[in-house]
C-alpha positions, 0 to 999 in steps of 0.5 A: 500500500502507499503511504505518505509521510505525515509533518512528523515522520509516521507513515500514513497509508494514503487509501484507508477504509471509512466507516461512516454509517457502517452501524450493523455490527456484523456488517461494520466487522466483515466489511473491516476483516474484509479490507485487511484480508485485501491489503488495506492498512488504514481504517478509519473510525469516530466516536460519533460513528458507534461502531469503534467497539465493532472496528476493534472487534474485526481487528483482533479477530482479523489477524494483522498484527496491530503495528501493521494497522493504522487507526484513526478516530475522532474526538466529537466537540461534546467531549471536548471538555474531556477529551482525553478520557474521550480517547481512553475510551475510543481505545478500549473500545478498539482494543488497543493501548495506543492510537496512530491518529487522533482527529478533533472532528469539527472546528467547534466548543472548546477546541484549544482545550481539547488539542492540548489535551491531544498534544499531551497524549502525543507527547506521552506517546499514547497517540502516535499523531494528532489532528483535524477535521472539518477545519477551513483554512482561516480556522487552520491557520489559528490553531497552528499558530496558537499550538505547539504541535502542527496538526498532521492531518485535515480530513476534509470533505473532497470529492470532485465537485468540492476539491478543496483546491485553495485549501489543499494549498494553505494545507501544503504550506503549513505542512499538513496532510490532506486527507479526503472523506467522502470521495464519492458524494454518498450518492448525491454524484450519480450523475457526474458519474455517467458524464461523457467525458469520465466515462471516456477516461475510465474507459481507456484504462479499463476503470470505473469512474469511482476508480478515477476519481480515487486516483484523480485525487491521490495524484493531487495529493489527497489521500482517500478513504471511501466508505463501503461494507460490500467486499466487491466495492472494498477491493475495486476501491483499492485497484487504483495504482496500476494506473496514472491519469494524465495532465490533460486527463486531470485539467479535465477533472478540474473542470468538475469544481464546483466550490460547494460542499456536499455536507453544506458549507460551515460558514454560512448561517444555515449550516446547523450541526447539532451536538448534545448540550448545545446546536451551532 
């Protein structure tokens, strides 16, 4: 599997497997002991998600030695206040004594509180990195220059209607890694996928056009990590690194942007998230 290396030296695959919605126990553990048996090496979980005891479950049971495996979850802004026994707790539920990535899972309540608390557990080594999700670039920039520790990861939503372009290059400048959820817009991009021209293109290299999209964005530097619980679709996921996209072939790909993200955009006021204790 390709890695990329993260601001602090730890390898970081750049294709994992998401496991958003994946809440049926049995079919979150299958789908996880399914993606290990094909070669993959991140998988990636949340509190918010319910599923990490079921993502721990499918790790013990998987074989893989646990050092082979990266695991990534998320501190959900409620626990905030606590988010180191947050952590302790997503780690017994994942049957592991240590974390390789730890995310604050949105820019929201006492967010300096609770990366410090990160930072400690970083520096302990109980984490072996420490970063963040849903964070634009302004709001980026802050937590870099009022913290100690460089965020090694922002996992965004990207795909090809919201490449986060202008974000992808403020991430490059301060030295964090772009990662992409949501790679194929949870089915509200149907119908990029049957456009001519991806058709075209997944076409001459005998691909899907969810397969293309996967290897536009880990050529532009994003590292990916589609959910799915069907085996079929785990492994075509992870056939994209028999092929390269040309520079023609991209700047076409670029033509998909439409600035706007699907989850809806943080930053304006109809954007509402709703967390216990208090709505934004």
């Amino acid at each position: 599997m390709q890695t990329v290396k993260l601001n602090n030296g730890v390898e970081m695959p750049v294709l994992g497997l998401g496991t958003y919605k994946a809440t049926d126990p049995g079919e979150c553990r299958q789908a996880v002991i399914d993606a290990l048996e094909l070669g993959y090496r991140l998988i990636d979980t949340a509190q918010i998600y319910h599923n990490e005891e079921y993502v721990g479950e499918a790790i013990a049971a998987s074989g893989v030695p646990r050092d082979e495996i990266f695991i990534t979850t998320k501190v959900w802004p409620d626990r905030f206040g606590d988010a180191r026994s947050s952590v302790e707790e997503s780690m017994r539920k994942l049957r592991t004594d240590y974390l390789d990535l730890v995310l604050l899972h949105w820019p929201y309540g006492d967010t300096y509180a609770a990366y410090r608390a990160l930072e400690e557990m970083y520096e302990e080594g109980t984490v072996r990195a420490i970063g963040v999700s849903n964070y634009n670039s302004d709001r980026l920039i802050d937590l870099v220059h009022f913290n100690k520790v460089v965020p090694a990861v922002n996992q965004v939503e990207t795909n090809l209607t919201e490449q986060r372009v202008a974000d992808h290059v403020w991430m490059e400048r301060l030295g964090v890694c772009h990662q992409g959820y949501m790679p194929f817009g949870q089915g509200r991009m149907d119908e990029i996928f049957g456009d001519p021209a991806l058709l075209g293109i997944a076409s001459k290299y005998g691909k899907t056009p969810r397969q293309v999209t996967l290897r536009f964005q880990i050529q532009s530097g994003v590292c990916v990590i589609p959910k799915s619980v069907h085996r079929d679709r785990i492994k075509s996921n992870m056939e994209v690194f028999d092929f390269s996209l040309t520079e023609e072939e991209i700047s076409v790909l670029r033509g998909f942007d439409r600035h706007h993200p699907l989850t809806g955009d943080p930053e304006t006021p109809e954007r509402t998230i709703k967390i216990t204790g208090f709505t934004l």
